[in-house]
C-alpha positions as CSV (number, residue, x, y, z in Angstrom):
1,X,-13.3,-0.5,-4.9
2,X,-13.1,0.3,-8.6
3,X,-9.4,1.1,-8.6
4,X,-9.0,-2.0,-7.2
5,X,-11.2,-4.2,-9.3
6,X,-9.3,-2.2,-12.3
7,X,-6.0,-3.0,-11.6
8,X,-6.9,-6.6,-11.2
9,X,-8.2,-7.0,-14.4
10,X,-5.5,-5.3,-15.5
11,X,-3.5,-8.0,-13.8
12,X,-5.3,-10.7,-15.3
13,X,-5.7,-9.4,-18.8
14,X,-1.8,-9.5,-18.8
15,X,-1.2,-12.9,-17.2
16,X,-3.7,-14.4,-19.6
17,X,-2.0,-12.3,-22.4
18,X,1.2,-14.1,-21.5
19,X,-0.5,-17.4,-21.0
20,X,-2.1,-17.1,-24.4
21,X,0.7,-16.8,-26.6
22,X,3.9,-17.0,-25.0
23,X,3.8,-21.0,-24.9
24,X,3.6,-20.8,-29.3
25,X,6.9,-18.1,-28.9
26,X,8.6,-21.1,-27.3
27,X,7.7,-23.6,-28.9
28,X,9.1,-21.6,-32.2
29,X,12.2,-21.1,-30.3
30,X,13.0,-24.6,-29.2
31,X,12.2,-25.4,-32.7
32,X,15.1,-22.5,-34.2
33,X,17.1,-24.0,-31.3
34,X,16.8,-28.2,-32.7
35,X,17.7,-27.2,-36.3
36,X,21.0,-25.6,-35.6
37,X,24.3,-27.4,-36.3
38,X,25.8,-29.4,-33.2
39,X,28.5,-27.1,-33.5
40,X,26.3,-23.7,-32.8
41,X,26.3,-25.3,-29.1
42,X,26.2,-21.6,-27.8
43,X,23.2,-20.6,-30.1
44,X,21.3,-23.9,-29.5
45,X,21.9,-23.2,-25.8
46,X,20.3,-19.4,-25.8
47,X,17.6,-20.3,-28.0
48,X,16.5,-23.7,-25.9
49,X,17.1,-21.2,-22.4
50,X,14.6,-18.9,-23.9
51,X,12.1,-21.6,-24.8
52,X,12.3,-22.7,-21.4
53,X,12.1,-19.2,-19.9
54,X,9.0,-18.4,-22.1
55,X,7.3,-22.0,-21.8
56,X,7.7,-21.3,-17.4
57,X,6.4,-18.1,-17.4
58,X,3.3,-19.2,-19.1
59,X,2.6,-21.9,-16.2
60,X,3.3,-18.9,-14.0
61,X,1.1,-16.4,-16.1
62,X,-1.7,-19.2,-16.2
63,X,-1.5,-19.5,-12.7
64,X,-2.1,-15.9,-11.8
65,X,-4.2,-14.9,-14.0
66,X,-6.5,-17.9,-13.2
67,X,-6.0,-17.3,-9.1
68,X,-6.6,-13.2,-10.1
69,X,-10.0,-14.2,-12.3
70,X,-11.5,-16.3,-9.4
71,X,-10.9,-13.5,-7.0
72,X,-12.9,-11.1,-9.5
73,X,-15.3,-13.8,-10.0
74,X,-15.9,-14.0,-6.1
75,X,-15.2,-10.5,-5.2
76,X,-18.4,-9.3,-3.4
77,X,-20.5,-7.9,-5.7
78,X,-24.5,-8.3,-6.1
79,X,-24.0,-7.7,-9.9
80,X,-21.2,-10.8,-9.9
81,X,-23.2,-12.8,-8.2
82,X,-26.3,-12.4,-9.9
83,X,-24.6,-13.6,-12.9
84,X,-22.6,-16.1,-12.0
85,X,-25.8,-17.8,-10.8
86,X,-27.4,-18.1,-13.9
87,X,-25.0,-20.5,-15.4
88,X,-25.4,-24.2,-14.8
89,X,-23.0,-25.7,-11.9
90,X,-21.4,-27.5,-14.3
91,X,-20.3,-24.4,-16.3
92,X,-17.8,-23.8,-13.4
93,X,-16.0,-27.5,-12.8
94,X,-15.7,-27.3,-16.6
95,X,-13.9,-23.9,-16.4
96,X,-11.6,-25.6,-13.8
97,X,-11.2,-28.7,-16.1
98,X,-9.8,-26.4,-18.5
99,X,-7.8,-24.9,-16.7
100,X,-5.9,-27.9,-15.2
101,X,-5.6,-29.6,-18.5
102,X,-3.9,-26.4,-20.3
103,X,-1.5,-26.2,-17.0
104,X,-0.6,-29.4,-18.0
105,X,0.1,-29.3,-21.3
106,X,2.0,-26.3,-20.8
107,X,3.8,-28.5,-17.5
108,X,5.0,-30.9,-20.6
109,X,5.5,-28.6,-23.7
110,X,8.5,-27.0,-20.9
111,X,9.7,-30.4,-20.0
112,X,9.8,-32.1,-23.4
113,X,13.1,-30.3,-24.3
114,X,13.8,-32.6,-27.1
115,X,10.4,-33.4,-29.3
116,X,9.5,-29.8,-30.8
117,X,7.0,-31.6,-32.6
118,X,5.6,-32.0,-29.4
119,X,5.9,-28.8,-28.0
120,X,4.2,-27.6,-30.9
121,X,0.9,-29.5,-30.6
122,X,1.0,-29.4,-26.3
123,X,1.8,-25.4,-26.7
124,X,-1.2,-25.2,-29.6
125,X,-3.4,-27.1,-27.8
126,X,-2.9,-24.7,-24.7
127,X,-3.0,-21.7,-26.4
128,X,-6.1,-22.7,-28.5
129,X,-7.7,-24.0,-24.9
130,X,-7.4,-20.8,-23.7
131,X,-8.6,-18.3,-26.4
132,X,-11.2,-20.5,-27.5
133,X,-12.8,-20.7,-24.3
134,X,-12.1,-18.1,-21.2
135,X,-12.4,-14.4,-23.2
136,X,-16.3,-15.1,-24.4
137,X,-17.4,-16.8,-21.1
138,X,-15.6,-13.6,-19.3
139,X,-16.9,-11.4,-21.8
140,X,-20.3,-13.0,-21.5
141,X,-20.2,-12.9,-17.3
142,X,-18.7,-9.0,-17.5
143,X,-21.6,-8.2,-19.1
144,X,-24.4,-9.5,-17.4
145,X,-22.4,-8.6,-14.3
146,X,-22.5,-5.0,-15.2
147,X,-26.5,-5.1,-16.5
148,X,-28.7,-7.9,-15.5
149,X,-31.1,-7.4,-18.5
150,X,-28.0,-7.6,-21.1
151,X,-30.1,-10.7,-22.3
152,X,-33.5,-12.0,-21.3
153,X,-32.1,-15.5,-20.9
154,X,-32.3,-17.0,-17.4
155,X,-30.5,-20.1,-17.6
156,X,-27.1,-20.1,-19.9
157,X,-26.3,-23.8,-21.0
158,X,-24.1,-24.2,-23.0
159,X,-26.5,-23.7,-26.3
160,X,-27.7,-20.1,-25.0
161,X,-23.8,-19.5,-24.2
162,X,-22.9,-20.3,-27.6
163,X,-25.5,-17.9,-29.4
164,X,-24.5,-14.9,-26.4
165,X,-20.7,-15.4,-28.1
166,X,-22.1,-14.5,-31.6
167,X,-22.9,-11.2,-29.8
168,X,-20.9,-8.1,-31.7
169,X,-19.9,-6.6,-28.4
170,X,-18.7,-10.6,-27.6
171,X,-17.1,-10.8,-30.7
172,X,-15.3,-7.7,-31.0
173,X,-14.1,-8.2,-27.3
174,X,-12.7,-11.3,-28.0
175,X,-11.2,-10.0,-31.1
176,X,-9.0,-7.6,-29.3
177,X,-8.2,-10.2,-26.5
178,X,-6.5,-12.5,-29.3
179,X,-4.5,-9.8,-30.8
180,X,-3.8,-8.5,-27.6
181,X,-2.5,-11.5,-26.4
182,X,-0.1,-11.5,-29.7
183,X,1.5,-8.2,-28.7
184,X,2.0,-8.7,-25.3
185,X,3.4,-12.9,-25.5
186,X,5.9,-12.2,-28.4
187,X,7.0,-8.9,-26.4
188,X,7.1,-10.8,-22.9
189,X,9.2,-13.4,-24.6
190,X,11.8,-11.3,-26.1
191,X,12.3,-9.8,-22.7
192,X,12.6,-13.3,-21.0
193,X,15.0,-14.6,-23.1
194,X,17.0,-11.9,-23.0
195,X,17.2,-11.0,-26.6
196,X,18.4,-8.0,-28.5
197,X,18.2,-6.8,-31.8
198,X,22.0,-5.1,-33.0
199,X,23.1,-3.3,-35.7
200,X,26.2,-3.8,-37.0
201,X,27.1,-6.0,-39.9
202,X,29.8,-7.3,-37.8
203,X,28.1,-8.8,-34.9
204,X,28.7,-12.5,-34.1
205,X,26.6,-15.5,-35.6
206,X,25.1,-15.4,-31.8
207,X,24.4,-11.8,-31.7
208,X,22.9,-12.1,-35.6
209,X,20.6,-15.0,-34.2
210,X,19.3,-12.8,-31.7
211,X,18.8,-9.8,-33.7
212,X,16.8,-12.0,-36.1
213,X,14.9,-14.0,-33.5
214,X,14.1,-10.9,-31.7
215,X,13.1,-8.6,-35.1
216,X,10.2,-11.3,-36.2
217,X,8.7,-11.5,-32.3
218,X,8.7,-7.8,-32.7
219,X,7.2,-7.6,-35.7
220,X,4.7,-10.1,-35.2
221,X,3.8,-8.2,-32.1
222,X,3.6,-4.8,-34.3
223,X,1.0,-6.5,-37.0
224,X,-0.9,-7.5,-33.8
225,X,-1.1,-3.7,-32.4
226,X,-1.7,-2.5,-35.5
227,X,-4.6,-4.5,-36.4
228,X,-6.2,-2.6,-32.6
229,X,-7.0,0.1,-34.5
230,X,-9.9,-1.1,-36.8
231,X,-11.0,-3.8,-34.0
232,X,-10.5,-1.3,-31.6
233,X,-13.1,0.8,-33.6
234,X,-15.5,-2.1,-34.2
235,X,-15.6,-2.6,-30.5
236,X,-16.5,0.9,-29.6
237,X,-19.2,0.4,-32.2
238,X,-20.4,-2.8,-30.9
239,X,-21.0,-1.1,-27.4
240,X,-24.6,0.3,-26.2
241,X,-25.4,3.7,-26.8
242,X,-24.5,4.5,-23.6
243,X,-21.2,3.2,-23.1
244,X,-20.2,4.8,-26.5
245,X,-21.1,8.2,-25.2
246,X,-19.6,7.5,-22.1
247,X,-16.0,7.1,-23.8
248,X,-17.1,10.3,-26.1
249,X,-16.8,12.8,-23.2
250,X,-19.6,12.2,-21.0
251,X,-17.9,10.2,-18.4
252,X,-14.6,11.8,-17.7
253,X,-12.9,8.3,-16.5
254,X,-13.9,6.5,-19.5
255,X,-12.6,9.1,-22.0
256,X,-9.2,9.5,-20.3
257,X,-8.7,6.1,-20.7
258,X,-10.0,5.6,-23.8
259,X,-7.9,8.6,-25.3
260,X,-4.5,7.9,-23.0
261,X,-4.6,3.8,-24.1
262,X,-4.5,4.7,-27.4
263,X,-2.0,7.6,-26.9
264,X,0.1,5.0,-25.2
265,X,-0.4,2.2,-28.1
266,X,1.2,4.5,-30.6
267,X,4.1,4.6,-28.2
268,X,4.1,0.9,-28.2
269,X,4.0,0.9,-31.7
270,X,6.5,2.8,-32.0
271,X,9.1,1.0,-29.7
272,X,8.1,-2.2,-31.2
273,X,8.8,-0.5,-35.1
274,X,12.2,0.3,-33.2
275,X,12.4,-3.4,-32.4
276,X,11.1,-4.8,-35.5
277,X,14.4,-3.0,-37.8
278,X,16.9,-3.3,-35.5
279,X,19.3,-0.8,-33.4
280,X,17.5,-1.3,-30.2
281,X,18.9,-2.1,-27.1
282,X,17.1,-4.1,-24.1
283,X,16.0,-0.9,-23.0
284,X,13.7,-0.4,-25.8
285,X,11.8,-3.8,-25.0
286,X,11.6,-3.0,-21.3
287,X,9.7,0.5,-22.3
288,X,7.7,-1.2,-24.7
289,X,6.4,-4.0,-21.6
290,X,6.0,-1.2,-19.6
291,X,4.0,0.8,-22.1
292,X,2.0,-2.2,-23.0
293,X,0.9,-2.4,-19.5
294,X,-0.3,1.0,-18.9
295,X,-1.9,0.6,-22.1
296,X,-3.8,-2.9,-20.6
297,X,-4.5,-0.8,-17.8
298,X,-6.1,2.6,-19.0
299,X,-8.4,0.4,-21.9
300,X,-9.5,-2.2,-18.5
301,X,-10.3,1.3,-16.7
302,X,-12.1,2.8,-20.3
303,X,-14.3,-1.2,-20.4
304,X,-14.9,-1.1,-16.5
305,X,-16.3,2.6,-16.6
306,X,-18.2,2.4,-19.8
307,X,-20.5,-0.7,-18.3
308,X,-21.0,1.4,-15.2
309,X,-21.7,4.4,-17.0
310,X,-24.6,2.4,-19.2
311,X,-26.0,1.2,-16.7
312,X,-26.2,4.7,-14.5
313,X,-27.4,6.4,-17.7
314,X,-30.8,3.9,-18.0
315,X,-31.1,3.7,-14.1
316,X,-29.6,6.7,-12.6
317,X,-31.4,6.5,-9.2
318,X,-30.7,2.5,-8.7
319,X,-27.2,1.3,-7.1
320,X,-24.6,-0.1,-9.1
321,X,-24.4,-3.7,-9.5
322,X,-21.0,-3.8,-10.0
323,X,-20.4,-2.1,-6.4
């Protein structure tokens, strides 16, 4: 059951990633794609494909990462449902409002092909939607989920929910969602559109577009990685006492992940350094989505076993809620 309940938030740390960010990539793109010349037809047309490709797989992201949350949220587990129950009804048909309404922004963004303007503000509004409101309230239910006395507050409207976000372990979490969410969009996007950075100073005004589209994704996703390592480090001190020494050695699961995601990262940070200068063939951005993954992966594993570990440590006789 934890393997499985790993890899699914795995799953829906990525599609939410995606979901997240992707829709500002294309947006940007349409907008490269509106101010060429008439007679770049062939640029205009690569550019505006991998808008569309980026500004789709964002509905599709949304869509599974939403469908993957809801089976989390109503897997069963006593812990889950312990704390689902003390939010107010109305917590959850807001949630769903949410999501519908970024769907369809995102559902217009992709068919407005010709107002980038509009894209903008629909694709802003989406992205600011979702990282605004899902990674606290998550953050917030994994939480209580994991230990019922996390706070002492029994009902959370929306004015308890609001302090609970001010949390540091809330704060730093949804810190490195954000950035997160940076790295993985911009690098899910370059592989979409099918973009490669060259290097030759002979390469066609196409393959130069490419090459300069694809080095500023890259190196936006780079700063985003990068800036991991002192969130990364906040979060860790932000945790309880327990989960810290958890990831320090005393839980074996929770230090391999901790120590292989960032092993991993610095390969991601690499590939994406590779991406960021140039010389780099599609092969380089297929290792780095596939790095970034297991990275996603081993830190969900690391979060998932530190909450059970804290809560083993200060009741090691009592079952665990998250079972």
């Amino acid at each position: 059951m934890q393997a499985l309940t790993t890899l699914l938030l795995a799953v829906h740390l990525l599609a939410m990633n995606i979901a997240s960010t992707a829709p500002l990539a294309g947006a940007w793109l349409r907008r490269r794609s509106l101010r060429l010349p008439n007679d770049e037809g062939e640029r205009r047309e690569r550019l505006e494909r991998g808008a569309r490709r980026a500004l789709a797989a964002s509905i599709g992201a949304l869509a599974i990462g939403a469908i993957v949350g809801g089976a989390m949220l109503l897997a069963p587990s006593a812990g889950m449902r312990a704390a689902l129950a003390r939010f107010p009804e109305n917590t959850y048909w807001f949630a769903g409002a949410e999501i519908l309404v970024s769907l369809g922004s995102l559902g217009a963004a992709w068919k407005l092909t010709r107002w980038p303007k509009t894209t903008w503000f629909l694709a802003l509004f989406a992205t600011s939607n979702l990282v605004y409101h899902f990674p606290p309230l998550m953050g917030v239910i994994g939480e209580l989920a994991a230990d019922a006395d996390w706070t002492d507050v029994e009902v959370i409207d929306r004015d308890a929910l609001l302090k609970l976000w001010g949390r540091p372990e809330i704060l730093s979490l949804w810190a490195h969602f954000a950035l997160a969410s940076v790295a993985v969009g911009c690098t899910a996007v370059i592989a979409l559109a099918g973009m490669r950075a060259v290097d030759t100073a002979e390469a066609s005004s196409t393959a130069a577009d490419e090459d300069l589209t694809t080095r500023r994704l890259a190196a936006w996703a780079l700063g985003a990685t990068a800036l991991q390592i002192p969130v990364g480090i906040w979060l860790l001190l932000a945790s309880d006492e327990a989960a810290q020494q958890s990831m320090m050695g005393e839980n074996w699961l929770a230090t391999v992940g901790l120590a292989g995601g960032v092993w991993v990262a610095l390969g991601v940070m690499q590939s994406l350094a590779a991406l960021a200068w140039g010389g780099s063939d599609r092969r380089q951005t297929y290792r780095t989505c596939v790095l970034l993954a297991l990275t996603v992966l081993l830190m969900s594993m690391t979060l998932r076993t530190s909450r059970r570990a804290g809560v083993e440590l200060v009741a090691p006789n009592a079952p665990a809620l998250n079972e």
